[in-house]
SEBA-13436 format. One record per residue: x, y, z of N, C-alpha, C in turn; residue in one letter. Coordinates in steps of 0.2 Angstrom, whole numbers, padded with zeros to 4 digits, always signed. Example, Ala and Ser with C-alpha at 12.3 -4.5 7.8 and 13.67 -1.06 7.14 Angstrom:
BEGIN
+0066-0028+0039+0062-0022+0039+0066-0016+0039A
+0064-0011+0035+0068-0005+0036+0064+0000+0039S
***
This chain:
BEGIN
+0492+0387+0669+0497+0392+0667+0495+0396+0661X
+0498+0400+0661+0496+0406+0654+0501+0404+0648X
+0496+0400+0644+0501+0401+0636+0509+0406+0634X
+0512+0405+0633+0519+0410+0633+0517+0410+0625X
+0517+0417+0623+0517+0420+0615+0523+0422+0614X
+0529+0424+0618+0534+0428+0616+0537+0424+0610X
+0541+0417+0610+0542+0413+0605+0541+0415+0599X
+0532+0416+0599+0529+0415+0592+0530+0423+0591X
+0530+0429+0594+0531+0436+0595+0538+0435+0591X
+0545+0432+0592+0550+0433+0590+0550+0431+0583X
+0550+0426+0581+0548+0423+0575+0544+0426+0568X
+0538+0430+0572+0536+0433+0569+0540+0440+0567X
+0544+0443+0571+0548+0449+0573+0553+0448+0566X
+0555+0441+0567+0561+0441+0565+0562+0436+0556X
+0555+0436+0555+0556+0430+0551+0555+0435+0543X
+0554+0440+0541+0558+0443+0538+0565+0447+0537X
+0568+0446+0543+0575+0449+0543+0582+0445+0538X
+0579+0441+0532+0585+0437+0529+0589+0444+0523X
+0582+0448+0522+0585+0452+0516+0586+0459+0520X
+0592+0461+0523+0593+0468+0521+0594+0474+0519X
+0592+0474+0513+0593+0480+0510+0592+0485+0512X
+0596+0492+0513+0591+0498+0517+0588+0497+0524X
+0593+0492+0526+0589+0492+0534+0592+0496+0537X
+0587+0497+0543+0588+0502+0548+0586+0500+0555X
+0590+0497+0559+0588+0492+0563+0588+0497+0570X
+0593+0499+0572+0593+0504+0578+0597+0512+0577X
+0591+0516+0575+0595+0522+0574+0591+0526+0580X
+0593+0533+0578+0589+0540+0581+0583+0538+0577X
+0582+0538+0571+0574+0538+0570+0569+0531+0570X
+0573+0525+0572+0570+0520+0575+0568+0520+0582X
+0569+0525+0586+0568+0525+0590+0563+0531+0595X
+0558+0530+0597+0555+0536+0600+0551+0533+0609X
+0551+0538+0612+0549+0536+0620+0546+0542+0622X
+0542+0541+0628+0538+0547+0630+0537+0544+0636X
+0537+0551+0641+0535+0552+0650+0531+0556+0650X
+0525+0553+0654+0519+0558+0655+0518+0558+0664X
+0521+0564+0664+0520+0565+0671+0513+0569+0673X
+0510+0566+0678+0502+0566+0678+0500+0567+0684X
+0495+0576+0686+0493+0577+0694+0488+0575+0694X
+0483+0573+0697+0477+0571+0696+0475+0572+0703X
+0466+0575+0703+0462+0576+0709+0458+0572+0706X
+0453+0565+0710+0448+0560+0708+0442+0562+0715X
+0437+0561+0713+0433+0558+0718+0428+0553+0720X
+0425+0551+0724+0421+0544+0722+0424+0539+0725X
+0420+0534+0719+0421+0526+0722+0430+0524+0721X
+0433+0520+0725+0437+0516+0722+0439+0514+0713X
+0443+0514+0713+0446+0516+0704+0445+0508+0705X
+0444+0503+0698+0444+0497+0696+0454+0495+0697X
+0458+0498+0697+0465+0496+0697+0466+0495+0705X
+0458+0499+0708+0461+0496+0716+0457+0493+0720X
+0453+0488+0714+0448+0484+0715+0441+0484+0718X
+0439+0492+0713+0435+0493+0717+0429+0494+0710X
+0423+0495+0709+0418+0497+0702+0422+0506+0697X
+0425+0508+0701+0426+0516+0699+0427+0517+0691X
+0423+0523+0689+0425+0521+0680+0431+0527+0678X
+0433+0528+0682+0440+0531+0679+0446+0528+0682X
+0454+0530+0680+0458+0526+0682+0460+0531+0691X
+0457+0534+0690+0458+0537+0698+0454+0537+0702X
+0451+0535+0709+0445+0537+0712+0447+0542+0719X
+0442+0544+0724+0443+0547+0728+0446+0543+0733X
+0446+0545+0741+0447+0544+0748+0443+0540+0749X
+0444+0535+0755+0437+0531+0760+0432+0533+0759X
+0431+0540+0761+0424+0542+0761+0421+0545+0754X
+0427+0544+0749+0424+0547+0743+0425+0554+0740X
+0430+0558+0746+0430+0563+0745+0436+0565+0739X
+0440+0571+0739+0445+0571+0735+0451+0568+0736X
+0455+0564+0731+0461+0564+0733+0466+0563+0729X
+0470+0568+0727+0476+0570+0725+0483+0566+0723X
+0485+0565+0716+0490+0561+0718+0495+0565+0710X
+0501+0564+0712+0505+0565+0708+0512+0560+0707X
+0512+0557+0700+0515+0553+0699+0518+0551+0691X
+0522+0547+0691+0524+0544+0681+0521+0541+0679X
+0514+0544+0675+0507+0540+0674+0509+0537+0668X
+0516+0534+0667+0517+0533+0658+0524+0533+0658X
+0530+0530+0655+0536+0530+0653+0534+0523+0648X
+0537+0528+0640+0537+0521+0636+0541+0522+0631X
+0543+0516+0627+0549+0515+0621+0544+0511+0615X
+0546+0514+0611+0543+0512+0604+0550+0511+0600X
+0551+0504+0597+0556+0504+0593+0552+0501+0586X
+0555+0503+0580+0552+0505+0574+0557+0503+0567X
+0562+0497+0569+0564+0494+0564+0562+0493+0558X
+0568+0495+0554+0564+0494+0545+0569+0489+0543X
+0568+0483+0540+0572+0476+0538+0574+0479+0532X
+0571+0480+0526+0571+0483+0521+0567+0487+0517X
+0564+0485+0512+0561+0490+0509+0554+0486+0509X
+0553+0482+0511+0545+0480+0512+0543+0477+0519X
+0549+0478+0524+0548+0473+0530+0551+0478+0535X
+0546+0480+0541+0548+0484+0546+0543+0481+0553X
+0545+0484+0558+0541+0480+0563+0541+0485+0568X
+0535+0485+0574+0535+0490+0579+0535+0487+0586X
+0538+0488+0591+0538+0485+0595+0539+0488+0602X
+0533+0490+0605+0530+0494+0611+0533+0494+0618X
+0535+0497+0623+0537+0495+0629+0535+0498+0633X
+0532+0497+0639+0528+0503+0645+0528+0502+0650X
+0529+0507+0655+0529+0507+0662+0524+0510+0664X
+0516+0508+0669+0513+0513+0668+0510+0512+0677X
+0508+0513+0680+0506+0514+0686+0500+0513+0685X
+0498+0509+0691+0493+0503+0690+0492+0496+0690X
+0498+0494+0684+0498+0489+0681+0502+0482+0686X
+0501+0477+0686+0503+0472+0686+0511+0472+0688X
+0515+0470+0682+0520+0472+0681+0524+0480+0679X
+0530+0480+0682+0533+0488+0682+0534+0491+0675X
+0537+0485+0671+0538+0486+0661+0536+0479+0660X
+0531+0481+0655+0529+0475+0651+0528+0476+0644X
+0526+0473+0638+0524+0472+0630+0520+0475+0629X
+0517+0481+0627+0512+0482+0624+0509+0477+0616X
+0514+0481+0611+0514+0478+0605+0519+0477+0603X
+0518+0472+0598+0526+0468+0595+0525+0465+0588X
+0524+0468+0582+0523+0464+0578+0526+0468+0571X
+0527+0462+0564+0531+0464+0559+0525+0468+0556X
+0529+0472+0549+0525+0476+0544+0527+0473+0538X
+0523+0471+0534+0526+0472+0527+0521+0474+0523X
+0524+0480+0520+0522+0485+0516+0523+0487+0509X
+0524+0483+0503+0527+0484+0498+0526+0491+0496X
+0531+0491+0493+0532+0500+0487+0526+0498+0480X
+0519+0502+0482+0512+0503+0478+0515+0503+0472X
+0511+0499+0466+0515+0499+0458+0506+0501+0454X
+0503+0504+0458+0495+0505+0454+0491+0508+0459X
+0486+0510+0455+0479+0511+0462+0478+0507+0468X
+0482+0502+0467+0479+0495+0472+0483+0494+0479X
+0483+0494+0482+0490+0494+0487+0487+0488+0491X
+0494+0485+0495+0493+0478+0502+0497+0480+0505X
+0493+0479+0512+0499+0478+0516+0498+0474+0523X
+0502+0471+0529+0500+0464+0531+0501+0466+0537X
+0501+0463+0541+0504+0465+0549+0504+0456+0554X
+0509+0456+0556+0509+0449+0559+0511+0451+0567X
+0508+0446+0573+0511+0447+0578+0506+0451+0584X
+0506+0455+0588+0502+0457+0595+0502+0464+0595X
+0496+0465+0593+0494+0472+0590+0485+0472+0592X
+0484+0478+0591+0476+0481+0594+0475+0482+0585X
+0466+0479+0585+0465+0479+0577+0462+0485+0577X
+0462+0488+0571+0460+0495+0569+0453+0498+0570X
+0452+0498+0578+0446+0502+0579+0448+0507+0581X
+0451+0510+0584+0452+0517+0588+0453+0523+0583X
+0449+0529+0582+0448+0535+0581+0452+0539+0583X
+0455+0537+0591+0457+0543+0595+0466+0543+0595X
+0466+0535+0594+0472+0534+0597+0478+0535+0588X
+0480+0539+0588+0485+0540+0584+0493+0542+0582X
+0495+0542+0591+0500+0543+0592+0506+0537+0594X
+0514+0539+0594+0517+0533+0596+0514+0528+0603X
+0516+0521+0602+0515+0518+0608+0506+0516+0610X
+0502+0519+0606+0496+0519+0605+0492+0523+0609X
+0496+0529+0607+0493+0535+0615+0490+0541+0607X
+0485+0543+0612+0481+0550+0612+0485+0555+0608X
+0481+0559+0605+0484+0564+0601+0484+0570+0606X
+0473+0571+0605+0472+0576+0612+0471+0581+0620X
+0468+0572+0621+0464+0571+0627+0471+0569+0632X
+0468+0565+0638+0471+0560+0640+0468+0554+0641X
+0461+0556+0642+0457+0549+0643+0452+0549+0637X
+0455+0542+0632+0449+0540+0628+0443+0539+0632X
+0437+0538+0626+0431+0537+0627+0430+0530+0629X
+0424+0529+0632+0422+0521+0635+0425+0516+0629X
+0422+0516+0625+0424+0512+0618+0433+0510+0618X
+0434+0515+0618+0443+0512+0616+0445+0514+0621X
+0444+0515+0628+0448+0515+0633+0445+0504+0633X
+0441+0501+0632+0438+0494+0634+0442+0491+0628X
+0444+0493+0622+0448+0491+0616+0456+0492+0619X
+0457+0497+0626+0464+0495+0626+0465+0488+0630X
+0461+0488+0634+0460+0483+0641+0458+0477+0636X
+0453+0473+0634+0452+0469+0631+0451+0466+0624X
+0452+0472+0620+0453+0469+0612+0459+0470+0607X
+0464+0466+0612+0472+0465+0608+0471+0461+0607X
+0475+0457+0601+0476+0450+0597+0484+0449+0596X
+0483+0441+0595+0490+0439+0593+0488+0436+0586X
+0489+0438+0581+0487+0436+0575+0491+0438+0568X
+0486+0438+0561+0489+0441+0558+0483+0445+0553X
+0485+0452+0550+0481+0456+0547+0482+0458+0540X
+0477+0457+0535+0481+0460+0529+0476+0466+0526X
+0477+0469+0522+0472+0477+0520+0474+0477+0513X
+0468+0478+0510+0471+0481+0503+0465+0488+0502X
+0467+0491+0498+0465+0498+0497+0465+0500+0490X
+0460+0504+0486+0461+0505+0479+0460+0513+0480X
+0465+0517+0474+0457+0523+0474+0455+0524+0468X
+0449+0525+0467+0444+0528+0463+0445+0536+0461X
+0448+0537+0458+0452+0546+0459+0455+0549+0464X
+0449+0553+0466+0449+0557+0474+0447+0550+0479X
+0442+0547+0478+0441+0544+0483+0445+0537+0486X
+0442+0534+0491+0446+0527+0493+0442+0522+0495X
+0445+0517+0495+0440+0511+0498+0445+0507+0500X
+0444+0503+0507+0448+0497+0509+0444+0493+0512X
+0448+0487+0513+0446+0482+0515+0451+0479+0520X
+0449+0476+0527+0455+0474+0531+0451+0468+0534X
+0456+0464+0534+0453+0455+0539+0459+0453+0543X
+0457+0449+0547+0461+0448+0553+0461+0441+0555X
+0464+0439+0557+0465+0430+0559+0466+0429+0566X
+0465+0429+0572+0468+0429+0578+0467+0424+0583X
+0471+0423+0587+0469+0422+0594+0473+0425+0602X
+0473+0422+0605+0476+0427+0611+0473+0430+0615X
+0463+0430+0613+0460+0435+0615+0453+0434+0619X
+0455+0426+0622+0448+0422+0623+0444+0427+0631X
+0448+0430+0636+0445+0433+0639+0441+0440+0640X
+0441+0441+0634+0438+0449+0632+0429+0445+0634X
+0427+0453+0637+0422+0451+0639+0420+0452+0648X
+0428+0449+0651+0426+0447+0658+0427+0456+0659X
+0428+0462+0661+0429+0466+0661+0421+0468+0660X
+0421+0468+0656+0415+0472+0654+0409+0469+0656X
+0407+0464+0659+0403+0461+0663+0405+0460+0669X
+0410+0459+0672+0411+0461+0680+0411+0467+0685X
+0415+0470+0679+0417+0478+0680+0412+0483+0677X
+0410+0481+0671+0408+0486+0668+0411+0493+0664X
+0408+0498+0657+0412+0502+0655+0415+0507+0660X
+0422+0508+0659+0427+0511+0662+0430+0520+0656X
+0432+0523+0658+0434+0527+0655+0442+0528+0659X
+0449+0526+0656+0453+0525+0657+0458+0527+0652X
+0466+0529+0654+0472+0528+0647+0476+0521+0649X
+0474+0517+0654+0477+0512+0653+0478+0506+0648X
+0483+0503+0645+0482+0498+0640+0485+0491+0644X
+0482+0486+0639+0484+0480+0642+0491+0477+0637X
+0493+0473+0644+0501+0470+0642+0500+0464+0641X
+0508+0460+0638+0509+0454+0637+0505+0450+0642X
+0509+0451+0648+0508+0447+0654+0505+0450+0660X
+0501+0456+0660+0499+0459+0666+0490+0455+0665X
+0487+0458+0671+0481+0455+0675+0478+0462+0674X
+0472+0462+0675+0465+0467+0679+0462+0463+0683X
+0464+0467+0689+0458+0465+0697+0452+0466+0694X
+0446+0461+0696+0439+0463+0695+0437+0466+0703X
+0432+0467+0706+0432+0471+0711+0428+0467+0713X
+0423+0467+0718+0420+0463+0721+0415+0459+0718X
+0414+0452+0719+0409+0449+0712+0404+0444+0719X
+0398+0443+0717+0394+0443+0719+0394+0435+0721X
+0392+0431+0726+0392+0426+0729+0393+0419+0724X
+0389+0420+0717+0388+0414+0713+0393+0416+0711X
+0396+0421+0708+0403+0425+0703+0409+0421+0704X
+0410+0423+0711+0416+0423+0715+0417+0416+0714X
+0414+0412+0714+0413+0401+0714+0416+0401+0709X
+0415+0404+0701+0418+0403+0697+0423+0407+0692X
+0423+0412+0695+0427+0417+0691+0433+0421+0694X
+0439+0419+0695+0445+0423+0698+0446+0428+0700X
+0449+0431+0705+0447+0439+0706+0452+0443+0702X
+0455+0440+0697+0457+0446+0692+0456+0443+0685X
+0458+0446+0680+0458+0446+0671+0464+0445+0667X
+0466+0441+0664+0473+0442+0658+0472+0444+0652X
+0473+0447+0647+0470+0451+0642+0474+0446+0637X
+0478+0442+0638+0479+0440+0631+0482+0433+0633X
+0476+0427+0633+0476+0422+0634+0471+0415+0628X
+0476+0409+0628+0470+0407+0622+0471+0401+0625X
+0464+0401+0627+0461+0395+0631+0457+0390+0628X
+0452+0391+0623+0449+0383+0618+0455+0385+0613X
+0459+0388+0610+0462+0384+0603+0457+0385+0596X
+0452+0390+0598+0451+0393+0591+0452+0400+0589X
+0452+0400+0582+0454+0405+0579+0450+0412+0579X
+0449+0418+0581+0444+0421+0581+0446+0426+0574X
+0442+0431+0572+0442+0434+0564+0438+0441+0566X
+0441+0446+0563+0438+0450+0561+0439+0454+0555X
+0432+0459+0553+0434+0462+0545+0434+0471+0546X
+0436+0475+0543+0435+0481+0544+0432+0484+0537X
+0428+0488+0533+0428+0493+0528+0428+0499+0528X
+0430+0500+0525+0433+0511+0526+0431+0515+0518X
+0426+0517+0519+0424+0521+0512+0428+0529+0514X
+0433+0533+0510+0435+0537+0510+0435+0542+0504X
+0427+0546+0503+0424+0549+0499+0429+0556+0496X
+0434+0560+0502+0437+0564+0500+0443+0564+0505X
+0448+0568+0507+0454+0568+0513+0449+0571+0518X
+0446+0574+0517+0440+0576+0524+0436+0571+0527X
+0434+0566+0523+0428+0564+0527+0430+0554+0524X
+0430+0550+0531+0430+0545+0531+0425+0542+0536X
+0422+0534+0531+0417+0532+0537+0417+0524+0534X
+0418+0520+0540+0420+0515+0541+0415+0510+0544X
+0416+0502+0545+0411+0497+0551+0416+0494+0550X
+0417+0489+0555+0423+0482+0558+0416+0478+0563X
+0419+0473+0563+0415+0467+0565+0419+0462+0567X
+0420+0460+0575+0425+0455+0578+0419+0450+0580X
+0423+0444+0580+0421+0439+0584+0427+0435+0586X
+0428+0432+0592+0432+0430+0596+0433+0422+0595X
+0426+0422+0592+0424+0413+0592+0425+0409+0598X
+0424+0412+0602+0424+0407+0611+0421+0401+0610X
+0421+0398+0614+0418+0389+0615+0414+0392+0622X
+0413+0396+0627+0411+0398+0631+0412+0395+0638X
+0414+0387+0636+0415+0383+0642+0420+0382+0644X
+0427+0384+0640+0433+0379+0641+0438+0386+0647X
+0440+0381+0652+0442+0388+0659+0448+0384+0659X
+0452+0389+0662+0459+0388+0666+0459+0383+0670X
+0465+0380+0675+0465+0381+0681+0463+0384+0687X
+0466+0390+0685+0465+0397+0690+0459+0401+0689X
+0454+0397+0683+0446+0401+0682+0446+0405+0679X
+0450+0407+0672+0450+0409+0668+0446+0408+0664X
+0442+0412+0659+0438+0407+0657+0438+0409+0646X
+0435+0404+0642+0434+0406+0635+0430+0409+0632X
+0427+0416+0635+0423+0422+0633+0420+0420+0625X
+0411+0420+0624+0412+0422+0617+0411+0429+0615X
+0413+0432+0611+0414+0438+0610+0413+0441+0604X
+0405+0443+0604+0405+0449+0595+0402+0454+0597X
+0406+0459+0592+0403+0467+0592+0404+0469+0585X
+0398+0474+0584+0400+0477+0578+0402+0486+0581X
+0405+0487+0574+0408+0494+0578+0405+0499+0572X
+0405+0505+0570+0406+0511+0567+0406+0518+0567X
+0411+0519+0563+0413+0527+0565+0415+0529+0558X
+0418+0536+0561+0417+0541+0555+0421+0547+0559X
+0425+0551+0554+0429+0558+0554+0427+0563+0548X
+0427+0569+0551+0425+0573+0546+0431+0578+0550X
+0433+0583+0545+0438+0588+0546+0430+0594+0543X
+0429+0598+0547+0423+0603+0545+0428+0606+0542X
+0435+0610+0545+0440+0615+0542+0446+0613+0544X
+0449+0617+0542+0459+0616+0544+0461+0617+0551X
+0456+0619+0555+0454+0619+0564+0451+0615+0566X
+0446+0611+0561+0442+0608+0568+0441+0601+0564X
+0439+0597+0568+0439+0588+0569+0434+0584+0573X
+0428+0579+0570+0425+0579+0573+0425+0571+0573X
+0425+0567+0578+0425+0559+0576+0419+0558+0580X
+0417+0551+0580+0411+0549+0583+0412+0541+0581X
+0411+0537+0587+0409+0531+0584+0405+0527+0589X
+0402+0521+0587+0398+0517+0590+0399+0510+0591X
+0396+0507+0597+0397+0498+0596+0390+0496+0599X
+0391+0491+0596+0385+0485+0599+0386+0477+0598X
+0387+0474+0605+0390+0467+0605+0385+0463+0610X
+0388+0458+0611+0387+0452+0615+0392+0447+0619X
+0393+0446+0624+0398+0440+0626+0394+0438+0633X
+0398+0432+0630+0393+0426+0637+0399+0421+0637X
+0396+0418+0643+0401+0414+0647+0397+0408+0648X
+0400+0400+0650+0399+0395+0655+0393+0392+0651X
+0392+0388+0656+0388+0381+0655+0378+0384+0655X
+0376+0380+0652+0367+0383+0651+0366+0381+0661X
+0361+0384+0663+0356+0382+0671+0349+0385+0669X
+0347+0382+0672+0340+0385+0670+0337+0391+0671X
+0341+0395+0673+0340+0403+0673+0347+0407+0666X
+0348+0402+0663+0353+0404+0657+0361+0403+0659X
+0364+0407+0656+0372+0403+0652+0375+0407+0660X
+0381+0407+0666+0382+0408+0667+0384+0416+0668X
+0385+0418+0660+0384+0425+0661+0384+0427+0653X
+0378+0432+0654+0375+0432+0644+0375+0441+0645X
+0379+0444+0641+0378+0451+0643+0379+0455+0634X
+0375+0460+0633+0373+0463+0626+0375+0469+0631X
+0378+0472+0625+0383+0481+0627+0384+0486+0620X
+0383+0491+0622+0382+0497+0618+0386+0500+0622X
+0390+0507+0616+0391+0512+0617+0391+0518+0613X
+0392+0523+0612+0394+0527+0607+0398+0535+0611X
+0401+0538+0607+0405+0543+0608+0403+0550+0604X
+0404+0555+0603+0405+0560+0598+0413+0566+0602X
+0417+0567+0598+0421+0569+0599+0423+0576+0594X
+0424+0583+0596+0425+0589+0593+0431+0591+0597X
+0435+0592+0590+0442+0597+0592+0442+0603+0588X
+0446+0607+0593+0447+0614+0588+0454+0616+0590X
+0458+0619+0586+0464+0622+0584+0464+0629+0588X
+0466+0631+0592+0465+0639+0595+0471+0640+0597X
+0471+0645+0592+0480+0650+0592+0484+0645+0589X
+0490+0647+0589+0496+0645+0586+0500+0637+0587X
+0497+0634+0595+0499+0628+0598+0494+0624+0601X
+0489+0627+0602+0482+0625+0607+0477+0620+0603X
+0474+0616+0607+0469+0612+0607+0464+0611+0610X
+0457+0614+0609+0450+0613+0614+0448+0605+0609X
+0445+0600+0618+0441+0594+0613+0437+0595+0617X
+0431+0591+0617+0423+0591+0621+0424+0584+0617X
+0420+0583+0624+0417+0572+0620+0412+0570+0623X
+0405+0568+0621+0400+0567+0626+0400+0557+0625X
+0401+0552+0630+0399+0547+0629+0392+0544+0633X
+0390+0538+0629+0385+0537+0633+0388+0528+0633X
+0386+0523+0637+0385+0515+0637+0382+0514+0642X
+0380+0508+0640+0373+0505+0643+0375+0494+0644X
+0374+0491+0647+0374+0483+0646+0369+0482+0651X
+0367+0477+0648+0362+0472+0649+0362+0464+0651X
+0361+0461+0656+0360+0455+0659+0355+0449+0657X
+0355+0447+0654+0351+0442+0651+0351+0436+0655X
+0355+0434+0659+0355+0428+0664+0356+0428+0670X
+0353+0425+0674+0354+0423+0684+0355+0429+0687X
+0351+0435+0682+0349+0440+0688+0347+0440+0694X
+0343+0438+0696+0342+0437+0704+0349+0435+0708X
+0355+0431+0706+0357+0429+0710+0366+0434+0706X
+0366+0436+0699+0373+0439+0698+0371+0447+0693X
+0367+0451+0696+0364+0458+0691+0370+0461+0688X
+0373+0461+0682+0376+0466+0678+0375+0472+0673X
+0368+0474+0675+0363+0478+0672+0370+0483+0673X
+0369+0489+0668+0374+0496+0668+0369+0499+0663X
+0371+0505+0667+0370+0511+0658+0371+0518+0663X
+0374+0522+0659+0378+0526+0661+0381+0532+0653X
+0385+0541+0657+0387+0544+0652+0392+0547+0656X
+0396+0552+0651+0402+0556+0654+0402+0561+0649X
+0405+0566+0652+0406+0571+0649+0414+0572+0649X
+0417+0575+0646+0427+0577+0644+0428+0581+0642X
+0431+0586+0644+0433+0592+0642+0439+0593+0642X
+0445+0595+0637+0453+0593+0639+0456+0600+0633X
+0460+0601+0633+0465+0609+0632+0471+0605+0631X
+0475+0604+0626+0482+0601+0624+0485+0612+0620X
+0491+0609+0623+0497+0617+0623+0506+0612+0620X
+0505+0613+0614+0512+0612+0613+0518+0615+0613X
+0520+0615+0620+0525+0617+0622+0531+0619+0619X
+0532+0613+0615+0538+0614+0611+0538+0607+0606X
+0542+0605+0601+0544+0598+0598+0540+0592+0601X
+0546+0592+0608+0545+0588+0613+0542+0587+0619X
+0537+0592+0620+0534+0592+0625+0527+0597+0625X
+0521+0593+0628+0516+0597+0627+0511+0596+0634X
+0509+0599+0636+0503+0601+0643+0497+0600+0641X
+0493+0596+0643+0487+0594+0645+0483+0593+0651X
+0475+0599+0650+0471+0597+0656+0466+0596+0654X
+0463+0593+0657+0456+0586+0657+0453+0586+0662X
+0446+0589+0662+0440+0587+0667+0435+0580+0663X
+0432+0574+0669+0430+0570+0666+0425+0570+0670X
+0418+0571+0669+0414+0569+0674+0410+0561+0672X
+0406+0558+0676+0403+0552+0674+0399+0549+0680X
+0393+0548+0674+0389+0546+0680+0385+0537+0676X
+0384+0534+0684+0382+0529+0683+0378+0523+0686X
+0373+0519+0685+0369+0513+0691+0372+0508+0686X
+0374+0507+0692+0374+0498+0692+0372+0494+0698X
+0369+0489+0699+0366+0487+0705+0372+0482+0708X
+0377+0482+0704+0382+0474+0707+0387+0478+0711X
+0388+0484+0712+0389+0489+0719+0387+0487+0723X
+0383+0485+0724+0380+0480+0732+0386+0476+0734X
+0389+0472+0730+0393+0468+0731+0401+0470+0737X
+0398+0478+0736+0405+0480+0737+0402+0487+0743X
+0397+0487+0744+0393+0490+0749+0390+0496+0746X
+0390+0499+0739+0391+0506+0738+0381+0504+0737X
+0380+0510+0734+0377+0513+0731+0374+0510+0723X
+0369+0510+0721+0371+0508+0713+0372+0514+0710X
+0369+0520+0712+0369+0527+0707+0376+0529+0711X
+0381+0531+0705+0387+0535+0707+0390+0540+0702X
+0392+0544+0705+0394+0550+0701+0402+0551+0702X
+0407+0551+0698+0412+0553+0699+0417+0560+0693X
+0419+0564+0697+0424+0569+0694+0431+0567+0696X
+0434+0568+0689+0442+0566+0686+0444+0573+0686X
+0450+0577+0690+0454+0581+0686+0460+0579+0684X
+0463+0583+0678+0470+0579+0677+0474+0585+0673X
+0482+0584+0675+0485+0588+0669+0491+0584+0668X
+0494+0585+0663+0498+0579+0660+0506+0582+0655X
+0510+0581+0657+0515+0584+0653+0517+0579+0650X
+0518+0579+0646+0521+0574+0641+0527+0575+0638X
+0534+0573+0639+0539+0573+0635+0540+0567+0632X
+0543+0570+0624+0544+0564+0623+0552+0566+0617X
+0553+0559+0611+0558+0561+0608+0556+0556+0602X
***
């Protein structure tokens, strides 16, 4: 059976709520939601949401060809209570197509943020939250500002690098400049890994819930014996603590550049009932934003990891997989409302073990091109071509092809409040 968090979610939620002062617990401005109504043309393989290798959340028809779909890619509520003056908390709700469940938990956790008394600031976060990697994502509810589909990297941080934990940051400045420091305590997060090793990088806007699942698609004869045909993103299976750390040099308001460094601390062998299993899991990450001008914006970042699974054989550990990525991302400002971004991705993983009998070789790039138009306050139009090509040989599995090419169109309204 799956660990139940909510308990420790509420406690956390709730365990500075004794002091009042200045609270604001359900107003107009605690409150914010958004529907993204979304038509989409895919083509290609079957999408991994329908059990198939496909690296977008959309694929084509039987034979691959186009197919069209129009639907509520997204209905979500963000509530944003403030206790008092050093204690507030955010707490995410999503309905997304695709998923498992109809509504589920995104994020839930407290803030305490005291009022800065010098150059040195702290601040803490407790509770189920995504640790501070994503570049793209800076909008309510953990959505996109321009695009619709993050890049490889933080589309696989929505799917597999949430925590239930606790974080603290401190930060000084140097004049103009900044420097922080941020660590993280966790667990919750023992099956990060199986995705990226079954499946493979995906370029998707989906996120992962409290309690919802990812299908893996078809797995390979040894696979299948030991690994469930789906994934829970936020499971803690051996009972250790895993840690991460982040630094952020911020030289000017233009230009910031940062490294983060997770480890999951898995035991590798401790599985479910249902064959679940205790992923080990480390990656280092880096990135950096440069504002060139008052129009344009350039991010970029990089990863290089590891995660393995199971018992030693003498062809190695059940499954030992080394993974890269990286991104570059340019926007620009056109006219009064508009938004051009361009993103080239590249990833690549590597099989270290029982290739003859389980290959999870991958490497692969996409290309994104997307146009945001702010309609108004509350509402803005977005279109997105994503193209993406890729070899993986564990498409056998599923009768395809290993080289595959798929195009994403999409356009996306957004209302929110």
């Amino acid at each position: 059976m799956r660990p139940q968090v909510l308990p420790l979610l509420a406690l956390l939620a709730l365990a500075p709520a004794c002091a009042r002062a200045q609270a604001d617990i359900l107003s107009p401005e605690t409150l914010h939601g958004l529907v993204d109504l979304r038509l989409s043309a895919a083509d290609g393989e079957a999408a991994f949401v329908d059990g198939g290798y496909g690296k977008a959340r959309y694929g084509g028809t039987a034979t691959g060809g186009y197919r069209a779909r129009l639907q509520v890619a997204e209905a979500a509520l963000e509530w944003k209570p403030r206790l008092n003056w050093a204690w507030s908390a955010v707490v995410d709700v999503a309905a997304q197509s695709g998923q498992e469940h109809p509504v589920d938990l995104v994020q839930a956790y407290a803030v305490f943020k005291p009022v800065p008394r010098s150059d040195t600031r702290f601040q803490a976060r407790f509770g189920l939250f995504y640790p501070p990697i994503s570049l793209e994502h800076d909008a309510p509810v953990w959505g996109l500002t321009d695009t619709i589909t993050p890049s490889a990297i933080n589309s696989w941080v929505g799917e597999e690098v949430k925590v239930v934990g606790a974080e603290g940051q401190v930060s000084h400045d140097f004049g103009e400049q900044q420097v922080s420091l941020t660590a993280g305590v966790f667990g919750f997060d023992d099956t990060s890994g199986t995705l990226l090793t079954y499946r493979g990088w995906a370029l998707h806007d989906l996120k992962s819930t409290l309690n919802g699942a990812f299908p893996l698609p078809p797995l390979s004869a040894f696979a299948a014996g030991l690994q469930d045909s789906e994934t829970y993103s936020q499971l803690e299976i051996d009972h250790r603590a895993g840690y991460y750390i982040r630094a952020e040099w911020r030289p000017t308001d233009a230009f910031a550049v940062h490294a983060f460094h997770y480890d999951n601390r898995g035991d590798k062998v401790g599985v479910t009932p249902d064959l679940q299993w205790a992923w080990a899991t480390q990656f280092t990450e880096v990135g950096a934003s440069l504002d060139v001008d008052a129009r344009t914006r350039v991010l970029a970042q990089a990863v290089t990891g590891h995660t393995q699974m199971g018992f030693p054989t003498a062809q190695g550990l059940f499954a030992d997989v080394t993974f890269h990525a990286a991104y570059a991302l340019v926007t620009r400002q056109v006219g009064g409302r508009g938004a051009l971004t361009g993103r080239i991705d590249g990833f690549d993983a590597v099989d270290h073990s029982l290739v003859t009998l389980d290959n999870n070789d991958e490497h692969g790039w996409a290309l994104t091109g997307a146009y945001r138009l702010a309609l108004s306050r509350h509402a803005d139009l977005r279109f997105e071509a994503l193209k993406v090509w890729s070899n993986r040989p564990s498409r056998a599995n599923a009768g395809d092809m290993a080289r595959q090419a798929q195009t994403v169109l999409q356009s996306s309204l957004r209302l929110s409040f």
